[in-house]
C-alpha positions in Angstrom: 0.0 0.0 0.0 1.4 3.5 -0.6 1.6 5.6 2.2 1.9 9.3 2.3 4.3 11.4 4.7 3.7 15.6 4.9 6.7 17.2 6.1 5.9 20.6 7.9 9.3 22.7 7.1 11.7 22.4 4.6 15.1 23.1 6.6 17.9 21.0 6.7 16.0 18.3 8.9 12.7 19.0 6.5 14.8 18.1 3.8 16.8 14.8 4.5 13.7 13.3 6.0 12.0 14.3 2.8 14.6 12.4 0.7 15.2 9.7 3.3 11.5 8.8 3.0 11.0 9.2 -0.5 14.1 7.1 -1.4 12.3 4.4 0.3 9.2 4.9 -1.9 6.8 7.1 0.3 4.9 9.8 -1.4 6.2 12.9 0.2 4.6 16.2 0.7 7.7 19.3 2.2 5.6 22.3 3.1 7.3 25.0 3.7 5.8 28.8 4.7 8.7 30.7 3.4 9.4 31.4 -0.2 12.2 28.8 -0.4 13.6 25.7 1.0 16.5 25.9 3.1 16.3 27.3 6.2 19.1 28.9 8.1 21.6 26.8 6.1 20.2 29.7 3.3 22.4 32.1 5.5 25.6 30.5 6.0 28.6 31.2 4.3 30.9 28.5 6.1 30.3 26.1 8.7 32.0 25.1 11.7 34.7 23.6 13.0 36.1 22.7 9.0 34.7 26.0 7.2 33.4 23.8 4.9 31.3 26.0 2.3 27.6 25.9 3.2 26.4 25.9 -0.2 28.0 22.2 -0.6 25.6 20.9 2.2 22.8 22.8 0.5 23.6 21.1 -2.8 23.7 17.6 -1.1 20.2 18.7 0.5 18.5 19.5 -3.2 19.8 16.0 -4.8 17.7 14.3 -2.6 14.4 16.1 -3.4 14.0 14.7 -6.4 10.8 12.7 -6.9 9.3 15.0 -3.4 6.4 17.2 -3.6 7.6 20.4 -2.5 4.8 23.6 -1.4 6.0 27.0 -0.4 4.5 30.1 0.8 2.2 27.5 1.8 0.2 28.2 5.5 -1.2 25.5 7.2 -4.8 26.5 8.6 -5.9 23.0 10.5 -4.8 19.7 11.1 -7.6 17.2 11.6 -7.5 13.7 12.2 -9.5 11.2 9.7 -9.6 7.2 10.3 -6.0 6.9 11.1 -4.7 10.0 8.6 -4.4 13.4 8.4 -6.4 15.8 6.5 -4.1 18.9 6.2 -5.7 22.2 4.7 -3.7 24.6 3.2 -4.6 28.4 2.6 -5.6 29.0 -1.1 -4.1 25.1 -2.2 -5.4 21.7 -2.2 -5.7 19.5 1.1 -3.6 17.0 1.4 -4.1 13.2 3.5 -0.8 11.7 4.9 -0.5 8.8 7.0 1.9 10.9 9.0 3.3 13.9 9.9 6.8 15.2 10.6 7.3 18.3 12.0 10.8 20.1 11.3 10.1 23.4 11.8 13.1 25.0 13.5 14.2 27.8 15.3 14.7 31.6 14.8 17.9 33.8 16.6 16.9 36.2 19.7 15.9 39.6 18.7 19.0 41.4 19.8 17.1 44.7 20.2 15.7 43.1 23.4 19.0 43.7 25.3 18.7 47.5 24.7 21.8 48.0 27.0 23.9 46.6 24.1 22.5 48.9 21.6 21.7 47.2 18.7 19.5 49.0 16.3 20.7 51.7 18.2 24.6 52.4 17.6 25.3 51.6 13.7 28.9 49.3 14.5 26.5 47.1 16.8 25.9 44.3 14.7 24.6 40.3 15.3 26.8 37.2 14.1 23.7 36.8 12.0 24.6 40.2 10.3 28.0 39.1 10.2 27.4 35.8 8.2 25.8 37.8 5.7 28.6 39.7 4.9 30.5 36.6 4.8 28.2 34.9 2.5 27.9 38.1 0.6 31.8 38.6 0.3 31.2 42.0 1.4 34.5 44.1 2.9 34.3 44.4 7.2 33.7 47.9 7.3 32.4 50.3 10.3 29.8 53.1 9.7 32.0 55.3 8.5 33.8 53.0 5.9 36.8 52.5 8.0 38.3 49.6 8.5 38.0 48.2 12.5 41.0 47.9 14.5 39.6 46.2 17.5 36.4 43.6 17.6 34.7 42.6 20.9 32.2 39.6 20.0 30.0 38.9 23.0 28.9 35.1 23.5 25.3 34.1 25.0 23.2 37.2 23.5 19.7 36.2 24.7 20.7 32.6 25.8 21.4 31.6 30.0 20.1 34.8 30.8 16.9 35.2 33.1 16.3 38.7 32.4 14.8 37.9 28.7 13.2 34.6 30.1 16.0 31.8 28.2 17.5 30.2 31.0 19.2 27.7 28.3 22.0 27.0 26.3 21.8 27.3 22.5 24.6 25.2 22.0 26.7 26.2 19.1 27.1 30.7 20.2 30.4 29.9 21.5 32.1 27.8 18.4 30.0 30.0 16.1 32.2 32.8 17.8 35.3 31.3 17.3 34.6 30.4 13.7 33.7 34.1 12.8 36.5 35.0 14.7 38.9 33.5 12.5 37.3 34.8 9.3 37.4 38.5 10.9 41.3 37.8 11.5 41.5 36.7 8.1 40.0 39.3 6.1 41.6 41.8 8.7 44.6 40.7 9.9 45.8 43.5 11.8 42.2 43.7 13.9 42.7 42.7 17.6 39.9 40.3 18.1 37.7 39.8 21.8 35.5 37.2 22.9 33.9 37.9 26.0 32.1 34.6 27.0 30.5 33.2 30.4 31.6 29.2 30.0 33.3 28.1 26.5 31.1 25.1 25.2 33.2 23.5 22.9 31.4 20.3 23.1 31.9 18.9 19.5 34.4 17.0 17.3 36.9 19.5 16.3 35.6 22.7 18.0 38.4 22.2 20.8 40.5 22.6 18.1 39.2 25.0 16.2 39.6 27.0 20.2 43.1 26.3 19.9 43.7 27.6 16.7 42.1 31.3 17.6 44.5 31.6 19.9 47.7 30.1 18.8 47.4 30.8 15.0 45.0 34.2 14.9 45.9 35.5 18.4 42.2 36.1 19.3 41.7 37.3 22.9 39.2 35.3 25.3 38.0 37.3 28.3 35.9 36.0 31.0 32.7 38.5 31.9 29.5 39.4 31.1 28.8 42.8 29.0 26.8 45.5 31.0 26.3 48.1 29.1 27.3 49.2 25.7 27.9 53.8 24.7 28.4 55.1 21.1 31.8 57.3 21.6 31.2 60.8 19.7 33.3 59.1 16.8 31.1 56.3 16.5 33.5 54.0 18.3 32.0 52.2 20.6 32.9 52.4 25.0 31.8 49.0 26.6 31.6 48.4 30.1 32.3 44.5 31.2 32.7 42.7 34.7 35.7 40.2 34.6 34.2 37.2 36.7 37.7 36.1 36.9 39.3 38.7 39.2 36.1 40.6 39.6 37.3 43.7 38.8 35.1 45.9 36.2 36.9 46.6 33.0 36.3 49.7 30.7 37.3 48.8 26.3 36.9 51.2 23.4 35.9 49.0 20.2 35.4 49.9 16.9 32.5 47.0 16.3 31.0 45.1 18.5 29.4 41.5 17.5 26.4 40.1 19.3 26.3 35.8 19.4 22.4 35.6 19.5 21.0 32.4 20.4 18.0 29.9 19.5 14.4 29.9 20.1 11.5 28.1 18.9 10.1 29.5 15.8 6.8 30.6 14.8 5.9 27.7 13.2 7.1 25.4 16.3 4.7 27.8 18.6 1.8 27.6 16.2 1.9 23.3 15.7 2.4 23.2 19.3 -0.9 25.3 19.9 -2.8 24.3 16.7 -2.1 20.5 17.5 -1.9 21.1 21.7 1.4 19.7 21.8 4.0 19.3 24.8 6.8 22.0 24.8 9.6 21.9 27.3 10.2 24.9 29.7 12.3 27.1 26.8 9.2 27.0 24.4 10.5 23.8 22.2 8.3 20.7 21.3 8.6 18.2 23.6 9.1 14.7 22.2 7.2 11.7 24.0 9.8 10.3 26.0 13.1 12.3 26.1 15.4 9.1 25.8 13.5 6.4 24.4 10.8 8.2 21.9 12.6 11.2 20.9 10.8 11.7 17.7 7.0 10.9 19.1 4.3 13.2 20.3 1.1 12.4 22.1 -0.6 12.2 18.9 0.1 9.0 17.3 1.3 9.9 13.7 2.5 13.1 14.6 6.2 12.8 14.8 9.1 15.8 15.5 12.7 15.6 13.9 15.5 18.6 14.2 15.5 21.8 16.2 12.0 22.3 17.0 13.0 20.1 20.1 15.9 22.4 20.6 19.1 24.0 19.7 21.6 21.2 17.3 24.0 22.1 14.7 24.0 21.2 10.9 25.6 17.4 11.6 23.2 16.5 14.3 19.9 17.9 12.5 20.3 15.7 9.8 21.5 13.0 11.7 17.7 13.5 13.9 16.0 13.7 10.8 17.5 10.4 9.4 16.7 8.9 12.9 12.8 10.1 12.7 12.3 8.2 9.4 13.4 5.4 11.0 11.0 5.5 13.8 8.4 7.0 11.1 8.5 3.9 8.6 8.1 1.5 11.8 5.0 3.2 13.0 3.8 2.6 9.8 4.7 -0.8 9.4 2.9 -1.8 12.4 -0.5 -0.1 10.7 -0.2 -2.5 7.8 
């Protein structure tokens, strides 16, 4: 019998479950409400810890949709159950009935204009490592305000992640290698630029990131400061005057930057919110989907047929999103086997 799978997001994890399945002969449905597929991958210039060129993943990614049905700009008004299935209605398009449903709908970054005392949106060389990628990915020229090049960088780690104040007590996970990545890059387009990363705890939890640490500060001489940013002032210049506490020694230290880079962190998306509500799924205290069981049934939901896969259930890098989304077919094609 032919069975249908509708994938809600086409990210990373939307799209290798979308091959995975389809490759095994599943009719597949990737609906995605943005204009294209991709994701966040979309915005990477080079990934960490090999800065590997994203585009190579991305290429990998689109091999494997041939054969898949693929919807964008395509909102999902109701989910209803029907004998076993899923009737899916789409605004303005045709229903669609799967057998199941895999939800891979992502993350978005902190809005950095919520810490106003760093003064982003506010002071023009305030800018986000999203901001940065783009001009990465763009192969624009570093440049301040003004069109000069910076001298001195301060990159500041866990923007809108372990901090209470803007309710996200957790950890997004990749800030602090993300920091040292773009950290190189800076010191390789600029290689005069004295480079600062002020962190809380360095995270470098994955295969190679340690080493990636190592070479910052051996290789590109990149400063690592223990302390937590307080407040940020635009200098009449345009410069920027930071005020920081070292946790270290506890003393408050006072730095005059010409750009100042803001690591924001991961929260549940829009479309993660609205399933959660529009299906009344579990989320766990930070606002993500919360699978089933958190060891055993990683990918279930209390709906049977209703399955998660990637970051909705939290912050993972490019390697282990995909790696999720292979594992979620997996557990998808043996629910389905046991409905036969």
């Amino acid at each position: 019998m032919n069975r249908t799978v509708a994938i809600l997001g086409a990210g990373p994890a939307g799209m290798e479950a979308a091959a995975c399945l389809s490759a095994k002969g599943f009719e597949v449905w990737l609906i995605e409400e943005g204009l294209e597929v991709g994701g966040h991958l979309n915005c990477w210039d080079r990934l960490f810890p090999t800065k590997r060129p994203g585009q190579e993943v991305m290429d990998y990614l689109l091999k494997g949709l041939k054969g898949v049905n693929i919807l964008t700009s395509s909102k999902i008004s109701e989910i209803t159950g029907e004998n076993e299935r899923y009737r899916i209605k789409i605004l303005e398009k045709q229903d669609i009935i799967a057998d199941a449903v895999l939800i891979c709908t992502g993350f978005i970054v902190f809005d950095a204009t919520r810490k106003e005392e760093y003064g982003y949106g506010i002071y023009d060389n305030v800018i986000t490592s999203v901001d940065l990628e783009s001009r990465f990915r763009e192969k624009k020229e570093i440049r301040m305000k003004n069109g000069e090049i910076p001298k001195k960088i301060g990159m500041v780690h866990c923007v809108g992640s372990r901090d209470e104040k803007v309710g996200n007590i957790h950890c997004s996970k990749v800030c602090c290698v993300t920091a040292v990545k773009q950290a190189i890059e800076l010191k390789e387009a600029i290689p005069s630029a004295q480079l600062y990363c002020f962190y809380m705890d360095l995270r470098m939890f994955g295969l190679g990131y340690e080493e990636l640490y190592k070479e910052s500060q051996e290789k590109w001489g990149v400063q690592f400061l223990r302390g937590r940013l307080s407040e940020a002032f635009e200098n009449q210049d345009g410069t920027l005057r930071i005020r920081i506490e070292d946790t270290l020694t506890a003393k408050p230290l006072r730095m005059d930057l010409d750009m100042l880079v803001l690591l924001v962190g991961f929260l549940p998306s829009a479309g993660t919110r609205y399933f959660s509500e529009l299906l009344h799924l579990q989320v766990n205290p930070n606002g993500f989907l919360q699978p089933l069981d958190e060891h055993t049934l990683i990918h279930d939901t209390v709906l049977p047929g209703i399955f998660l896969a990637g970051s909705c259930k939290g912050p993972k890098n490019v390697e282990e999103t995909l790696a999720d989304a292979r594992s979620s077919v997996i557990r998808l094609e043996s629910y389905l086997a046991k409905r036969s």
